[in-house]
C-alpha positions as CSV (number, residue, x, y, z in Angstrom):
1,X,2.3,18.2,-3.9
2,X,-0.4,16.0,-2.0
3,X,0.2,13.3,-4.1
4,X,3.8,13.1,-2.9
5,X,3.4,13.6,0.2
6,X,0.5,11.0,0.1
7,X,2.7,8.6,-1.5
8,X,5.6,9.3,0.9
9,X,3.4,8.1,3.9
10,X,2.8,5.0,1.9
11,X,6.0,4.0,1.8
12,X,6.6,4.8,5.0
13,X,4.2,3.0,6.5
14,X,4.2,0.3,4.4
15,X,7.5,-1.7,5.7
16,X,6.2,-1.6,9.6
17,X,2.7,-2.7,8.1
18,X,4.0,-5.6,7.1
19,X,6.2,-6.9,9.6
20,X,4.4,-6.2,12.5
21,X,0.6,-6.6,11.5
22,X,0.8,-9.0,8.5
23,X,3.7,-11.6,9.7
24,X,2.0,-11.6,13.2
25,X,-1.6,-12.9,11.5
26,X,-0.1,-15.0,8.9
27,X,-1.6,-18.1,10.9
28,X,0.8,-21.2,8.9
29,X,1.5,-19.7,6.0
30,X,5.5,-19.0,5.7
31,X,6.9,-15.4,5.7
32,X,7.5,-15.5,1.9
33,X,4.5,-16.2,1.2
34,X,2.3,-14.2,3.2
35,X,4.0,-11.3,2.2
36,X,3.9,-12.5,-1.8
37,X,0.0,-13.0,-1.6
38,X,-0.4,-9.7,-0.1
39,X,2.1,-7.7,-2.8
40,X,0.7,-9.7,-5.8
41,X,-2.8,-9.1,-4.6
42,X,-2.3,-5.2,-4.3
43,X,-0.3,-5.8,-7.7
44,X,-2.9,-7.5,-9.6
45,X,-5.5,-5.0,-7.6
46,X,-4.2,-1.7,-9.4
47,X,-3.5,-3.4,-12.9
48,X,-7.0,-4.7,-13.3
49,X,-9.3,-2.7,-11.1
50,X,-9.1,0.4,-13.4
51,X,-9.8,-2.1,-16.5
52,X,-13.1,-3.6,-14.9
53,X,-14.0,-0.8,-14.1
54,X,-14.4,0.9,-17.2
55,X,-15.6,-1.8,-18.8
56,X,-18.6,-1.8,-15.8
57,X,-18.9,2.0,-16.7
58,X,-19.0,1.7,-20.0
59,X,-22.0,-1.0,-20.0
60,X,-23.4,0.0,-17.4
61,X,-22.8,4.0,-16.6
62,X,-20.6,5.3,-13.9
63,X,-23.1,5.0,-11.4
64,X,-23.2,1.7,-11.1
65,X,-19.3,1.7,-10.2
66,X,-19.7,3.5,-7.3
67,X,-22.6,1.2,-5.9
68,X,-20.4,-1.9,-6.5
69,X,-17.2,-0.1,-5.3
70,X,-18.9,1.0,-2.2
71,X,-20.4,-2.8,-1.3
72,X,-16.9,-3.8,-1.8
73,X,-15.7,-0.9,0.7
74,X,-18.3,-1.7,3.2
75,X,-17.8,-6.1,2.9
76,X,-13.7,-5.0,4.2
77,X,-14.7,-2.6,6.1
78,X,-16.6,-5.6,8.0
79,X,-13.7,-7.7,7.3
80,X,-11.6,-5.4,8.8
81,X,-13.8,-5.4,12.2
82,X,-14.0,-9.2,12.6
83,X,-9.8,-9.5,12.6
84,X,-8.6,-10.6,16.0
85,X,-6.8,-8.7,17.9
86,X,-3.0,-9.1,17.5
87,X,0.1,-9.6,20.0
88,X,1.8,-6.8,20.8
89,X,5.3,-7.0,20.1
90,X,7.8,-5.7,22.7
91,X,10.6,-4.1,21.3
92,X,14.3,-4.8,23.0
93,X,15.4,-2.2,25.6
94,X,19.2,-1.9,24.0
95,X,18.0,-1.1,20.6
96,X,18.7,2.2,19.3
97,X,16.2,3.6,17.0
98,X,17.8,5.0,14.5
99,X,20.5,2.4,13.6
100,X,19.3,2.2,10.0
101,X,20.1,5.5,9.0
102,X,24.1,4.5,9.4
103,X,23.0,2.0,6.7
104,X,24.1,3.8,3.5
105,X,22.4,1.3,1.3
106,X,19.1,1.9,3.6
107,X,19.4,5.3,3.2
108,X,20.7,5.7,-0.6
109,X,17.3,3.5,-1.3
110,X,15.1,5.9,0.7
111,X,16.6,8.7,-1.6
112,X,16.2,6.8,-4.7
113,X,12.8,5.8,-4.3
114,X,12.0,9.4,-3.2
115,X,13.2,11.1,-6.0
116,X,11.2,8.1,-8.1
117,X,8.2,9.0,-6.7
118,X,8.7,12.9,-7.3
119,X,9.7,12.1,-11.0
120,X,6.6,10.1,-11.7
121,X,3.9,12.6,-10.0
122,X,5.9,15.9,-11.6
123,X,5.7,14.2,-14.8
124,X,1.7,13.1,-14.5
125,X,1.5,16.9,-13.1
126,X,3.0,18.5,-16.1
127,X,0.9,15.8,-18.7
128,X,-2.2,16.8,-16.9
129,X,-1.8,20.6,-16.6
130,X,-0.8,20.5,-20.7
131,X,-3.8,19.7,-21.6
């Protein structure tokens, strides 16, 4: 159940993440692709970070992920701090706030990809309690 809920909150935040924080920093790049580097980073991220890191574990022990996964925490982290502070963006006064939810595509999606996500963790759930 905190795996939904956990990944419910990613994909709500995830939209508003990038339109507000990531086009507003994307210096020249164009819209298309700052928001492509940033999806095939996080894509290429999850395929390959479990993969080096069992290799790492394996040759090295377990231990010795955590050290290098922590640097790598700590060097964003820093990252992170040295960002400069962004524009706020000032909504218009005459927009209603919940206009998308007369979208029945909008919200046909949000159901879809809800019932997705349940799927997926109830099926890793039942795998992992079978055991």
């Amino acid at each position: 159940m905190g795996l939904l809920l956990y990944a419910l909150t990613v994909l709500a935040v995830l939209a508003p993440m990038n339109k507000i924080t990531l086009l507003a920093s994307r210096g020249d790049w164009s819209v298309g692709k700052a928001l492509t580097f940033i999806s095939a980073s996080y894509s290429v991220g999850a395929a390959f970070a479990p993969m080096v890191g069992g290799m790492i574990a394996e040759r090295t022990g377990l231990r010795s992920v955590y050290i290098i996964s922590t640097v790598i925490f700590v060097i964003s982290t820093t990252l992170i701090f040295l960002i400069r502070k962004q524009p706020v963006e000032q909504q218009e006064p005459n927009t209603k706030k919940f206009d998308m939810l007369r979208n029945n595509r909008f919200v046909l999606s949000l159901g879809l990809i809800a019932a997705i996500t349940f799927a997926t963790i109830t099926t890793a759930y039942l795998k992992l309690s079978s055991k």
